[in-house]
N, CA, C and O atoms as CSV, one atom per row, in Angstrom:
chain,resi,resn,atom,element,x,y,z
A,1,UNK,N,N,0.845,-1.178,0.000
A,1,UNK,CA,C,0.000,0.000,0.000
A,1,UNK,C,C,0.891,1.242,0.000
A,1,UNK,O,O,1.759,1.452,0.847
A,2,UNK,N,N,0.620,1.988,-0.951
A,2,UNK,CA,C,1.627,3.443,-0.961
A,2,UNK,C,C,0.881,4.335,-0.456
A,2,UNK,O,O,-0.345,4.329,-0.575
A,3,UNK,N,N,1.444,5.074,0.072
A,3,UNK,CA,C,0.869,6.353,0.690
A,3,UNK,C,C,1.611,7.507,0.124
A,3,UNK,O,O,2.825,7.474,-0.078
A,4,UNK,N,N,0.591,8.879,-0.214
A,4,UNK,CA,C,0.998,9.880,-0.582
A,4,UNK,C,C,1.043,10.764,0.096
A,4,UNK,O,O,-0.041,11.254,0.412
A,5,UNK,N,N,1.949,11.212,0.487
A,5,UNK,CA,C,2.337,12.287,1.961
A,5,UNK,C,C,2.951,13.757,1.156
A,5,UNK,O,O,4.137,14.076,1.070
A,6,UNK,N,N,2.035,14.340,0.738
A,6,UNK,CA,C,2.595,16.081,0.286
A,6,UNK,C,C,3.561,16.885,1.506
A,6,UNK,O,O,3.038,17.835,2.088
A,7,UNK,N,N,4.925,16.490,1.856
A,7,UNK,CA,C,5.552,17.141,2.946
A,7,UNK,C,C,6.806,17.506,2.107
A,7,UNK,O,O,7.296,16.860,1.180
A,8,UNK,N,N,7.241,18.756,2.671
A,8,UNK,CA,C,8.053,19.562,2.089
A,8,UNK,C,C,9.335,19.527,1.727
A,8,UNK,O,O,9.918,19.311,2.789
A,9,UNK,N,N,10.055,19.598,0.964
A,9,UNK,CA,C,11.519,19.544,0.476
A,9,UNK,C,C,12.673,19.714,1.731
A,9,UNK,O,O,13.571,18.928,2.035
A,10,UNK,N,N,12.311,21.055,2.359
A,10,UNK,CA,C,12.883,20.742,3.500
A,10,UNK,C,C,12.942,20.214,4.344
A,10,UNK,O,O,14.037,20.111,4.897
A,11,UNK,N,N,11.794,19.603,4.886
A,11,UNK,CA,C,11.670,18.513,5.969
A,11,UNK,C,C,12.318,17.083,5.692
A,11,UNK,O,O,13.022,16.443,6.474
A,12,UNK,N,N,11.969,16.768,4.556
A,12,UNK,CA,C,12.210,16.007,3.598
A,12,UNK,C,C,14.063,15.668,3.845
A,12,UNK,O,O,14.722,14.724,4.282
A,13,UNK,N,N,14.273,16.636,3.447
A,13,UNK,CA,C,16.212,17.381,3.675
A,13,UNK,C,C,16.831,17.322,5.369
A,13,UNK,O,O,17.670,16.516,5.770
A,14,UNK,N,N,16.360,18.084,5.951
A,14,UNK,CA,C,16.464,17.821,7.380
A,14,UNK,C,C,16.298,16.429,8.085
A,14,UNK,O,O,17.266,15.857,8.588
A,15,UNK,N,N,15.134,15.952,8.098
A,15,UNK,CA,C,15.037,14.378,8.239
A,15,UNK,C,C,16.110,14.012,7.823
A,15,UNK,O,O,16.672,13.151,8.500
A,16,UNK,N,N,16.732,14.454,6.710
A,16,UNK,CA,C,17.876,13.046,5.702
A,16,UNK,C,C,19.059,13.460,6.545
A,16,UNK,O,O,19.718,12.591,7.116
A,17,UNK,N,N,19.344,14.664,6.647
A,17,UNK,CA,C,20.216,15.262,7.598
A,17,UNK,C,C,20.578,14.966,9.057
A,17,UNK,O,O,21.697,14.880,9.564
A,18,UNK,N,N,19.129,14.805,9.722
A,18,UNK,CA,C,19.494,14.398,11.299
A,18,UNK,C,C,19.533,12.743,11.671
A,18,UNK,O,O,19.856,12.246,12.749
A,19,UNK,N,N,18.998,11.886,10.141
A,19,UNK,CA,C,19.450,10.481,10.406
A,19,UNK,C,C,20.882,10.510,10.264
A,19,UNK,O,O,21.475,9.894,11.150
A,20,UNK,N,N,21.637,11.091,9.337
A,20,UNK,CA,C,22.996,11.036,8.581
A,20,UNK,C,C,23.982,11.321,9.799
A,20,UNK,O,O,24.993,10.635,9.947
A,21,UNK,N,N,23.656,12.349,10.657
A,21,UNK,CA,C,24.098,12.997,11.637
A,21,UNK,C,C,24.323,11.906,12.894
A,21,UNK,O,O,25.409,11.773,13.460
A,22,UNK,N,N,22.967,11.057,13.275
A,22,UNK,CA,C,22.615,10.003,13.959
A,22,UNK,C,C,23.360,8.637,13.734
A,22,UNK,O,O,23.560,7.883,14.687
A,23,UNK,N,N,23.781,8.321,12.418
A,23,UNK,CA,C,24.245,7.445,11.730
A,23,UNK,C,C,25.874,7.728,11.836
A,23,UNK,O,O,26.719,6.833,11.845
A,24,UNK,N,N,26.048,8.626,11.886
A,24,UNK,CA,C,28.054,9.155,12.090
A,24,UNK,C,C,28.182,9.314,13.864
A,24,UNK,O,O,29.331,9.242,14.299
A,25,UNK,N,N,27.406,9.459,14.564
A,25,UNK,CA,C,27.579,9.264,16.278
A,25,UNK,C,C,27.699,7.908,16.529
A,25,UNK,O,O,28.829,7.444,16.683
A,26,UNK,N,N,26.743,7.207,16.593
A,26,UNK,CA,C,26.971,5.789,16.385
A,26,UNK,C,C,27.993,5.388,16.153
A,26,UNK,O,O,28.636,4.922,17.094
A,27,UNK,N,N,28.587,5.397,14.787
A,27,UNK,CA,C,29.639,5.289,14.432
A,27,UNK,C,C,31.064,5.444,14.938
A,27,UNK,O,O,32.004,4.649,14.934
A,28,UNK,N,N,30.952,6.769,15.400
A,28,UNK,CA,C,31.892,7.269,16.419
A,28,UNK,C,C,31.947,6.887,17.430
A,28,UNK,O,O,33.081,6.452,17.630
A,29,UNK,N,N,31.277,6.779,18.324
A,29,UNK,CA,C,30.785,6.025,19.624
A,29,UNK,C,C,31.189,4.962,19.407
A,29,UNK,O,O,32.132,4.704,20.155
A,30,UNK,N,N,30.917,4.074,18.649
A,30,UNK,CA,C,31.633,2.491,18.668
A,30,UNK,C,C,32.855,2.536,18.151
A,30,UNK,O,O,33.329,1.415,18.334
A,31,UNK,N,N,33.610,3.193,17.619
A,31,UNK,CA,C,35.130,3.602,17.141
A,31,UNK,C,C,35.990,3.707,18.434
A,31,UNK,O,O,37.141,3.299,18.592
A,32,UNK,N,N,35.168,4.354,19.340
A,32,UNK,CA,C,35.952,4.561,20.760
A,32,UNK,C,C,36.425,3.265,21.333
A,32,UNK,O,O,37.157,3.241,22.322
A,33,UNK,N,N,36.021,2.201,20.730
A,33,UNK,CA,C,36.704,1.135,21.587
A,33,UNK,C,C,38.167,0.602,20.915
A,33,UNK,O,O,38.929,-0.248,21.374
A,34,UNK,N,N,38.242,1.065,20.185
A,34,UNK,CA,C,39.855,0.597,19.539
A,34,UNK,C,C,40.750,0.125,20.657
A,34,UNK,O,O,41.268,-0.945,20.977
A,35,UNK,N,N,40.711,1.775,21.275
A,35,UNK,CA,C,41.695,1.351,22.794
A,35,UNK,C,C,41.105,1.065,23.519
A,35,UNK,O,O,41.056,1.885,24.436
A,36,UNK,N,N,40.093,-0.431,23.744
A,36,UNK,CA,C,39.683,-0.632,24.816
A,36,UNK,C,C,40.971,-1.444,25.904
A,36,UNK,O,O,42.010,-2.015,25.574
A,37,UNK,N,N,40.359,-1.190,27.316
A,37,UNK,CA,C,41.699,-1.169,28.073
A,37,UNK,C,C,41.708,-2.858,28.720
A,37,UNK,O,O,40.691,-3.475,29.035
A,38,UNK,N,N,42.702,-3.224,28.785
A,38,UNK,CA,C,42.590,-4.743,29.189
A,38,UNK,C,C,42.951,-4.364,31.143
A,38,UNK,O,O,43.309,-3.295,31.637
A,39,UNK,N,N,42.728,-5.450,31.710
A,39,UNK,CA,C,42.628,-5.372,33.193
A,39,UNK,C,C,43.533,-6.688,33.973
A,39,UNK,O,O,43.421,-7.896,34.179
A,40,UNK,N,N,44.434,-5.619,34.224
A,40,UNK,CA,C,45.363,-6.369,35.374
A,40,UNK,C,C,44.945,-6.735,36.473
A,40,UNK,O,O,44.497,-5.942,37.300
A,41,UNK,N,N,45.027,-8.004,36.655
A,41,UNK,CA,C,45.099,-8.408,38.510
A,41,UNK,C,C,46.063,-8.689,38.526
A,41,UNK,O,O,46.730,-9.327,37.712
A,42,UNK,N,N,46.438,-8.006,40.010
A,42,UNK,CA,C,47.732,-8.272,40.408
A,42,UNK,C,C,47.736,-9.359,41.448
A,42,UNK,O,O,48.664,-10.167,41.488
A,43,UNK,N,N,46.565,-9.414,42.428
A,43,UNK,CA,C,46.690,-10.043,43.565
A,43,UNK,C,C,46.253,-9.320,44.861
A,43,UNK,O,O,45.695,-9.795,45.851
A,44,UNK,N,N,46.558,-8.336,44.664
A,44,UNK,CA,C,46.145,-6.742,45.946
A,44,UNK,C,C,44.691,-6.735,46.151
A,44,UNK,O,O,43.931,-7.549,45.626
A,45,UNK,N,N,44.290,-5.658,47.039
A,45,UNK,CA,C,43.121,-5.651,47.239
A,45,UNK,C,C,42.692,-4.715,46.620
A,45,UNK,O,O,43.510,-4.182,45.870
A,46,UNK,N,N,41.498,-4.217,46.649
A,46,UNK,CA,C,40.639,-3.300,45.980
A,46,UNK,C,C,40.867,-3.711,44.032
A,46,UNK,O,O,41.159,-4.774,43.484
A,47,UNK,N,N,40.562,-2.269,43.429
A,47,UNK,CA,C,39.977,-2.525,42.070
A,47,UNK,C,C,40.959,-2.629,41.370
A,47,UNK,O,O,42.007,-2.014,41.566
A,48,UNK,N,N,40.682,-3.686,40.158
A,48,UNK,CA,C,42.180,-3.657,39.279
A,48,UNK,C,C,42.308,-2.762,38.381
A,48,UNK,O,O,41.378,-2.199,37.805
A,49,UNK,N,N,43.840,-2.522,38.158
A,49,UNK,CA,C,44.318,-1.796,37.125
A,49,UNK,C,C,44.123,-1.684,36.007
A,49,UNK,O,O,44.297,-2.755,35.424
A,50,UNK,N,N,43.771,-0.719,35.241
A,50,UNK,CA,C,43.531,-0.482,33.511
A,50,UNK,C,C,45.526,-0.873,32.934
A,50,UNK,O,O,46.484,-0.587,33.651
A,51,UNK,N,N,45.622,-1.412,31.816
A,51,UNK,CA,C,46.652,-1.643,31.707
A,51,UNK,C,C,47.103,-0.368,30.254
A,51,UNK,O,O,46.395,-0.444,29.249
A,52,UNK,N,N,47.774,0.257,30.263
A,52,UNK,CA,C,48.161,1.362,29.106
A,52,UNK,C,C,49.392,1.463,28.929
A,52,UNK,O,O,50.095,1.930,29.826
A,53,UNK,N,N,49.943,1.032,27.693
A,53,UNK,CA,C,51.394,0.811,27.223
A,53,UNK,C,C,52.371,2.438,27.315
A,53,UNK,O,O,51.920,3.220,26.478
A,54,UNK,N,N,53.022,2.774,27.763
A,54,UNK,CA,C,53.801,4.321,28.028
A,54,UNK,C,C,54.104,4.483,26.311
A,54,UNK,O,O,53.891,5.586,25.808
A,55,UNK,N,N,54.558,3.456,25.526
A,55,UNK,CA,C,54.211,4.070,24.003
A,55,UNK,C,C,53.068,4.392,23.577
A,55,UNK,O,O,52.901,5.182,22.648
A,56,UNK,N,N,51.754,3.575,24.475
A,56,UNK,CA,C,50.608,4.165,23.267
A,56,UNK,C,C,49.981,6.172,24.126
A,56,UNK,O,O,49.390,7.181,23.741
A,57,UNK,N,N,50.742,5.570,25.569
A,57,UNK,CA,C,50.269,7.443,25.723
A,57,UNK,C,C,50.982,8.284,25.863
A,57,UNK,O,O,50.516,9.205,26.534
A,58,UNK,N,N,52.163,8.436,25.451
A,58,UNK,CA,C,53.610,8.946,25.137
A,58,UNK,C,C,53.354,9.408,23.284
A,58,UNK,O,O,54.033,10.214,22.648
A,59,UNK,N,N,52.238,8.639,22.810
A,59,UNK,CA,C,51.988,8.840,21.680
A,59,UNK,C,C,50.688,9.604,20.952
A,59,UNK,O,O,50.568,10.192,19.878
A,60,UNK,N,N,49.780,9.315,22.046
A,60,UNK,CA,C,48.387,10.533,21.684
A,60,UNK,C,C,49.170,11.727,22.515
A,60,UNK,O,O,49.039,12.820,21.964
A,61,UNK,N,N,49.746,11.744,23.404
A,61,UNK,CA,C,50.176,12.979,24.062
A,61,UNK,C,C,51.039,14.044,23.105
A,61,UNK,O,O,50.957,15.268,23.201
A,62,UNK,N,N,51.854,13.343,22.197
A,62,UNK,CA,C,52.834,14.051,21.126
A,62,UNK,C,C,51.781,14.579,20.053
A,62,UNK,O,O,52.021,15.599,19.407
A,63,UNK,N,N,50.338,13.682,19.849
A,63,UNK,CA,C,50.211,13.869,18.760
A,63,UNK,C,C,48.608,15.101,18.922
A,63,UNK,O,O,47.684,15.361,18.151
A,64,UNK,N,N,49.000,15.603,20.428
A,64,UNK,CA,C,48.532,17.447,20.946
A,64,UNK,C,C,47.139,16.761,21.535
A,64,UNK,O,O,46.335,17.601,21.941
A,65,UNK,N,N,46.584,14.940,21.686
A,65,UNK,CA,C,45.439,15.193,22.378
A,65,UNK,C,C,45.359,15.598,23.788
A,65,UNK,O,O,46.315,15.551,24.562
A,66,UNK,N,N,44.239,15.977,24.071
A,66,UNK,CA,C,44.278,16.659,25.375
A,66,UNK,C,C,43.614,15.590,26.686
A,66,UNK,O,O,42.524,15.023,26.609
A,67,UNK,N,N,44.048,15.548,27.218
A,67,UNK,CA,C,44.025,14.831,28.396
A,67,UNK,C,C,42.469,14.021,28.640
A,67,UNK,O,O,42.226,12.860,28.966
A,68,UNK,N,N,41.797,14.884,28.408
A,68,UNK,CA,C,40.206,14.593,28.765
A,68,UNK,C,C,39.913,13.438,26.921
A,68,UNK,O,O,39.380,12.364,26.646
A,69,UNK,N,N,40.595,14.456,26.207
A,69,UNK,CA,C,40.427,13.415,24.548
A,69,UNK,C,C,40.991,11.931,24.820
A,69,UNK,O,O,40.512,11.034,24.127
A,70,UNK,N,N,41.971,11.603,25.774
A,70,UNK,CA,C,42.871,10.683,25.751
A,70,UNK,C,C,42.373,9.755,25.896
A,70,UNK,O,O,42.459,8.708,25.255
A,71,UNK,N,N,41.164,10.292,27.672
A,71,UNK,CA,C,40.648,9.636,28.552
A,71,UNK,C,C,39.329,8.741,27.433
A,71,UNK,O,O,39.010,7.556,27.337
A,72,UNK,N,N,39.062,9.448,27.045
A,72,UNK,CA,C,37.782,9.394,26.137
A,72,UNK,C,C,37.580,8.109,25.049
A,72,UNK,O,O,36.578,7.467,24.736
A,73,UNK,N,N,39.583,7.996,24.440
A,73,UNK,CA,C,39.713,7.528,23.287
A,73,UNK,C,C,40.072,6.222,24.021
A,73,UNK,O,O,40.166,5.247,23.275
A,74,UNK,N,N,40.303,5.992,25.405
A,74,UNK,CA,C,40.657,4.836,26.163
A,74,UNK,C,C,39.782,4.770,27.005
A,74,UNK,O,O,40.094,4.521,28.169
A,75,UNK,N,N,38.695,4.938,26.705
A,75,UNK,CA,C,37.730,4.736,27.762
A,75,UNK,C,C,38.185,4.565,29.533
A,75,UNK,O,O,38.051,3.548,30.214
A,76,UNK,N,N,38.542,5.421,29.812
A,76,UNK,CA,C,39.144,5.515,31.174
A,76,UNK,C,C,38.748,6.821,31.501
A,76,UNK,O,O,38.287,7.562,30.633
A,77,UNK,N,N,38.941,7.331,33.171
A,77,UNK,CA,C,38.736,8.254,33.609
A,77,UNK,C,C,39.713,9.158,33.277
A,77,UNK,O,O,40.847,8.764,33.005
A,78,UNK,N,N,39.424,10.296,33.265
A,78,UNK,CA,C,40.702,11.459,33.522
A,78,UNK,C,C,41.946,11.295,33.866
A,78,UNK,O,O,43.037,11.329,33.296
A,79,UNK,N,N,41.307,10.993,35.581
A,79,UNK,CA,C,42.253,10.828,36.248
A,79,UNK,C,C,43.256,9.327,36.287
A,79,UNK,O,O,44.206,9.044,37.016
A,80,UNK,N,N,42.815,8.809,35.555
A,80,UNK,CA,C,43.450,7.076,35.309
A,80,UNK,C,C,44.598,7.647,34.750
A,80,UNK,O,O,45.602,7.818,35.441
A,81,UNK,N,N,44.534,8.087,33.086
A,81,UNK,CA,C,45.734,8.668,32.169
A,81,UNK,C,C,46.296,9.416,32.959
A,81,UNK,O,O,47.510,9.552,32.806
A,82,UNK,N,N,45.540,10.245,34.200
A,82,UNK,CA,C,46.614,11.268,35.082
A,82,UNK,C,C,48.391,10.391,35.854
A,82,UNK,O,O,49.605,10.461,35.662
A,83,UNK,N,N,47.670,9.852,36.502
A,83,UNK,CA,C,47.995,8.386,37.481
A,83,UNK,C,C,49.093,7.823,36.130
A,83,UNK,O,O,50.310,7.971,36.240
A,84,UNK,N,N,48.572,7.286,35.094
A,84,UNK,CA,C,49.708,6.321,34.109
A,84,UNK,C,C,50.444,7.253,33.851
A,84,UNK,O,O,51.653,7.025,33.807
A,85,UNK,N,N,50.068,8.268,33.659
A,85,UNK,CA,C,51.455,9.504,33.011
A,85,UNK,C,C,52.422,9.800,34.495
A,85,UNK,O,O,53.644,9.713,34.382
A,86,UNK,N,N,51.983,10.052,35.486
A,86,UNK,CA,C,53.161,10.035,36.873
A,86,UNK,C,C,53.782,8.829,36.583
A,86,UNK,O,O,55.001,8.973,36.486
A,87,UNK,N,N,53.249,7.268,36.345
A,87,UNK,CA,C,53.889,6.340,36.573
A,87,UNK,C,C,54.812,5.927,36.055
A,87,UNK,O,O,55.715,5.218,36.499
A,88,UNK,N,N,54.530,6.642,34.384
A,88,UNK,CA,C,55.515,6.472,33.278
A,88,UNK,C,C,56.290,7.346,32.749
A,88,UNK,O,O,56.971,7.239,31.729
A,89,UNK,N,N,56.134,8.579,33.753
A,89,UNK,CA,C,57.057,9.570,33.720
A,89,UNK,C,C,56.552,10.371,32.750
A,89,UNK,O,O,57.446,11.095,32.311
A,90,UNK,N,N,55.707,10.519,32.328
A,90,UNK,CA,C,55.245,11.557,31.064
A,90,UNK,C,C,54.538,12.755,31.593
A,90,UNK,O,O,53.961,12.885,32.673
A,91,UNK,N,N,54.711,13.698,30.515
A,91,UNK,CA,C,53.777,14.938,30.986
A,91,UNK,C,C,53.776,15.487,30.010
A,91,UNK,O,O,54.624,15.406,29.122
A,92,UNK,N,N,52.288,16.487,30.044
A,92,UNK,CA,C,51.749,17.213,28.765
A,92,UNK,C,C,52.830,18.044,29.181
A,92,UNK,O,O,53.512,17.497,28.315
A,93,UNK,N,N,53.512,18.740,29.623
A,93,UNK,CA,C,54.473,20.164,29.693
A,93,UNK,C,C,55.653,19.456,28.987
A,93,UNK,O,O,56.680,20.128,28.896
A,94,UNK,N,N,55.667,18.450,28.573
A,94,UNK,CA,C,57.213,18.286,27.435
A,94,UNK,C,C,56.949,18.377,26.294
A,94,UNK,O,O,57.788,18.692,25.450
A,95,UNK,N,N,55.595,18.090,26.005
A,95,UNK,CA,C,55.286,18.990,23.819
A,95,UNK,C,C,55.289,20.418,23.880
A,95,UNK,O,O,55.076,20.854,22.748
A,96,UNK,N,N,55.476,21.552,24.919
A,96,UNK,CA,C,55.525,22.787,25.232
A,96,UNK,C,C,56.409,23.331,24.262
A,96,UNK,O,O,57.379,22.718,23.817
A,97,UNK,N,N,56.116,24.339,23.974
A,97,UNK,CA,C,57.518,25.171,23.380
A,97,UNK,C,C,58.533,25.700,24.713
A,97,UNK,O,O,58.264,26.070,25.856
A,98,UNK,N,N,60.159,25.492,23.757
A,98,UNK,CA,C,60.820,26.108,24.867
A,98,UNK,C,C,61.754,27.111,24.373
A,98,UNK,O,O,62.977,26.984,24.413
A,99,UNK,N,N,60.856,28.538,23.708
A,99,UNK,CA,C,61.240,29.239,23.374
A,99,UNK,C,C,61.176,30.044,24.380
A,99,UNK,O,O,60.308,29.896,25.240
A,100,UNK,N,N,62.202,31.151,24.439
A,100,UNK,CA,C,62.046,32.042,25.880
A,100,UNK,C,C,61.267,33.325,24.923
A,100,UNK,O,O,60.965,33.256,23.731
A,101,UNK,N,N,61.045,34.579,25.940
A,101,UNK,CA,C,59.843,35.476,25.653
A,101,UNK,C,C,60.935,36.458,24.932
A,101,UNK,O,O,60.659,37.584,25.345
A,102,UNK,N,N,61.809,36.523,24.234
A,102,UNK,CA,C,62.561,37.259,23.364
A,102,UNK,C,C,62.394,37.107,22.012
A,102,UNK,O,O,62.150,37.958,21.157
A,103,UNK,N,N,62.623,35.402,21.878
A,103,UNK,CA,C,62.537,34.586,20.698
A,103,UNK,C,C,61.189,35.280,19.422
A,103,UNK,O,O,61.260,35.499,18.212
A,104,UNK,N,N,60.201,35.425,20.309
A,104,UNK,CA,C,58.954,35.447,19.317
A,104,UNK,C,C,58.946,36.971,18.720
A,104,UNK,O,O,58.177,37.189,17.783
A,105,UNK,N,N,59.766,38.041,19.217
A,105,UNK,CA,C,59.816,39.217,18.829
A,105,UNK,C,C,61.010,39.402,18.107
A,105,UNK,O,O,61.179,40.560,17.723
A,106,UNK,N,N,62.132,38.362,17.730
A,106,UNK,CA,C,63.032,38.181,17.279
A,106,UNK,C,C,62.497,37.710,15.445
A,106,UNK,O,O,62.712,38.120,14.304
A,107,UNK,N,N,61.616,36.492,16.207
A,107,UNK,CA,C,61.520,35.743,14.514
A,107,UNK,C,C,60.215,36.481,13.974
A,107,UNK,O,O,59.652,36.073,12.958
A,108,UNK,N,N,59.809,37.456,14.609
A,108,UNK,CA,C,58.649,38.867,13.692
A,108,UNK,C,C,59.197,39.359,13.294
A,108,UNK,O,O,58.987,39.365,12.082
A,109,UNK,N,N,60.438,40.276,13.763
A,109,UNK,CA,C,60.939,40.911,12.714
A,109,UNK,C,C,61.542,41.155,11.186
A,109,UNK,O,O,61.883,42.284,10.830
């Protein structure tokens, strides 16, 4: 049975738009598990450890994501990547520039 529905070009457009839109979240959303995190027991008490290789976050860190992006792309808390970066010695303040405050009025001229 067909039905004839006189509704407008734009609605028409929009609809196609906010499935398309709906259809790329999804998408994204399930992409986030790439780095899903595997789980150490050690033997200790309380909750086990997320396990994160110091190359793979030695490596979103170089490549300018931001801390909360990191957390996001490893499904972990904030503060987890906070914790692995003390442990593995890393820190966002080493992709910094270490130009001193002369430099930038030097290479304007």
């Amino acid at each position: 049975m067909l039905v004839n529905l006189d509704i407008d070009d734009f609605i028409t457009e929009t609809i196609g738009r906010a499935h398309s839109l709906l259809v790329e979240i999804e998408r994204t959303e399930n992409s986030y598990g790439v780095y899903s995190s595997s789980v150490q027991q050690d033997g200790r008490c309380g909750r086990p450890s997320y396990v994160r290789s110091k190359g793979q976050l030695s490596y979103l860190i170089e490549q300018g994501f931001k801390l909360q992006e990191i957390a996001t792309m490893l499904d972990v808390s904030c503060r987890t990547v906070k914790r692995r970066m003390m442990s593995y010695g890393l820190s966002v303040s080493g992709t910094y520039s270490t130009i001193d405050d002369n430099q930038p009025d030097e290479l304007t001229r």
